[in-house]
C-alpha positions in Angstrom: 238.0 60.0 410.6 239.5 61.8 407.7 243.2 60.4 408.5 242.7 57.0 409.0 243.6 53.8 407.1 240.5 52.0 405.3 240.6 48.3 404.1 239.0 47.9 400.9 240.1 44.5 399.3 242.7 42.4 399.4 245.1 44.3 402.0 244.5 47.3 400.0 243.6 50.4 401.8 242.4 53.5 401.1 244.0 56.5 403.2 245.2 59.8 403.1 247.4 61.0 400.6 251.3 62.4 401.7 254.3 63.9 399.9 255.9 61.0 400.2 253.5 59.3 397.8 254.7 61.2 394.6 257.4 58.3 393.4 254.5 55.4 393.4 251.9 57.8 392.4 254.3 58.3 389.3 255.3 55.3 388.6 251.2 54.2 388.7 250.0 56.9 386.5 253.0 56.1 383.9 251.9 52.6 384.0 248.3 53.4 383.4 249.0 56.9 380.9 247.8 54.7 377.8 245.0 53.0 379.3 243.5 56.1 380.9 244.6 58.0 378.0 240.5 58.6 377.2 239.0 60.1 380.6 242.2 62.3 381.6 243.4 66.2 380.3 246.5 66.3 378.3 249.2 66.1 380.9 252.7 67.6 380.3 255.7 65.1 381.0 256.4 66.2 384.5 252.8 65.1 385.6 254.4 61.4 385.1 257.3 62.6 387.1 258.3 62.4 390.4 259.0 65.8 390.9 255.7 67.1 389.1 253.8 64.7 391.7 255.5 66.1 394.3 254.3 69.7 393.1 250.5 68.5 392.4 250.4 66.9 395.7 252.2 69.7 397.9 248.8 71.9 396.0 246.6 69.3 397.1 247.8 68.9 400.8 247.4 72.7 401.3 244.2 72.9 399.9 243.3 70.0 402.2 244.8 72.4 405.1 242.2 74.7 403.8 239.5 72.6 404.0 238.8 72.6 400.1 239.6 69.3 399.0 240.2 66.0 400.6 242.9 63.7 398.7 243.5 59.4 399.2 245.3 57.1 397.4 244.2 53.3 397.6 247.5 51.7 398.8 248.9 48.1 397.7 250.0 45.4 400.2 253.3 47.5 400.1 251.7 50.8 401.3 252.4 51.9 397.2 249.7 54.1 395.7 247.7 52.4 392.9 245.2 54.7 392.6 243.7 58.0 393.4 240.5 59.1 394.8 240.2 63.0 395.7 237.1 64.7 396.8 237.7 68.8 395.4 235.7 71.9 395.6 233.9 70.8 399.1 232.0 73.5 399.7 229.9 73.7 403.5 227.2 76.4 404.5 223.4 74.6 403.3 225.1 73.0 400.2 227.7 70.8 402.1 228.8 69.1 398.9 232.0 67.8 397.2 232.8 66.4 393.9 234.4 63.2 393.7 237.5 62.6 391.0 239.4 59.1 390.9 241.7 56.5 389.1 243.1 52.8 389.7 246.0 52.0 388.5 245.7 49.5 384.8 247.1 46.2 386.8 244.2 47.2 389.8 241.6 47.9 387.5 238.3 45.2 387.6 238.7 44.0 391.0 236.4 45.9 392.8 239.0 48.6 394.2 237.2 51.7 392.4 233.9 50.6 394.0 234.7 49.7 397.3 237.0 53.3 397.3 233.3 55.5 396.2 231.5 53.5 399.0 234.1 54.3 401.8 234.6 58.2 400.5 230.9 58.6 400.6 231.0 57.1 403.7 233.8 59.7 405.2 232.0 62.2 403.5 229.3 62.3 405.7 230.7 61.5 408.7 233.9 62.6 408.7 233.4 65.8 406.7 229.8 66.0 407.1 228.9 66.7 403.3 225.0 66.1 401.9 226.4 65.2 398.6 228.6 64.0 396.5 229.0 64.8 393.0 230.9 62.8 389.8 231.3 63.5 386.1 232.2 60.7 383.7 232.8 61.2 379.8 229.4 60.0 378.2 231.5 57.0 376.7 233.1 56.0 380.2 230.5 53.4 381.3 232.9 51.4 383.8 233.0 54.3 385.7 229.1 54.9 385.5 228.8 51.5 386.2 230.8 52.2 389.6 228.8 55.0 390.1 225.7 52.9 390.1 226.9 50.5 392.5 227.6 52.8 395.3 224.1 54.7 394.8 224.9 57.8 392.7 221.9 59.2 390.6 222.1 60.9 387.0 220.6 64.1 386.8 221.8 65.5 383.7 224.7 65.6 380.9 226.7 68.6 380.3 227.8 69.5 376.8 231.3 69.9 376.0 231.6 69.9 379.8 235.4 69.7 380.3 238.8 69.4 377.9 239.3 65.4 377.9 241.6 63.6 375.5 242.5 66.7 372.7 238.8 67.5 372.8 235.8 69.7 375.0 234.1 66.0 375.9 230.0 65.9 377.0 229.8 64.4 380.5 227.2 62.5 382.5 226.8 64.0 386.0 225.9 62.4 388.9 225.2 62.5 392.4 224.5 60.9 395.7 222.9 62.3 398.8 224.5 61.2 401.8 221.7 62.1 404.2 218.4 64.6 404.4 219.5 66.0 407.8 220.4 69.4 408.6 223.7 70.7 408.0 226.1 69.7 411.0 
């Protein structure tokens, strides 16, 4: 379940990242840099690179491999990533949780992509991967994103001060979660 191909909206899919990626994945991030500029950690210039895609993704497929972190990109009509969705520190034994992390591209953005991307993760998350929870942090100010997390059922239980390094400053975050299930671990 974990390497298939998900409609979302519009013949855009959600599916699992590959290497071969790293040029759209680039050329999306570049295009949104400004506009995401708020939520993301300073980035050198080789993140918006090819090359330093090609580096963050080869990280991120062999930590997949491992079973640590499971990494999509919501593909256009022309099987070009416009956005991001990765689910990191997965963690099994009796916590079976992951925490989600995710972008859409600035031209994708407000169409519903973001939403119907947290409902199908959470979806694989349990049955594919067979996770309890998910977890997501926002920046206190990032309400679109909260408002996502809303929509696809994710609770607030607390705020963390000066939680992580966002924008040139330690930002507080909202943390939230969903529970995917009350069975037993699987």
């Amino acid at each position: 379940m974990t390497d298939s191909v998900y409609p979302l909206l519009g013949g855009v899919t959600l599916r699992p990242a590959a290497l071969g990626d790293a040029p759209s994945l680039a050329a999306a991030l570049t295009r949104s840099r400004a506009w995401m500029r708020p939520w993301e950690p300073a980035r050198t210039e080789v993140f918006y690179t090819t090359e330093g895609q090609e580096e963050r993704l080869t990280g991120l497929l062999a930590d997949r491999d491992a079973g640590r972190v499971m990494p999509w990109v919501v593909a256009d009509e022309q099987d070009q990533a416009v956005g991001a969705f990765t689910l990191s520190s997965i963690e099994r034994g009796p916590f079976r949780s992951g925490r989600l992390g995710y972008w859409v591209d600035v031209g994708q953005a407000g169409r519903g992509l973001a939403t119907a991307a947290v409902h199908r993760v959470c979806d694989i998350a349990r049955d594919g991967l067979g996770l309890h929870r998910v977890e997501a942090g926002t920046v206190v100010e990032n309400t679109a994103s909260q408002r996502v997390l809303a929509k696809c059922g994710f609770e607030l239980f607390g705020t963390a001060p000066r939680y992580l390094h966002i924008d040139g400053a330690w930002r507080d975050h909202r943390l939230f979660q969903r529970i995917l299930h009350d069975g037993p671990p699987r």
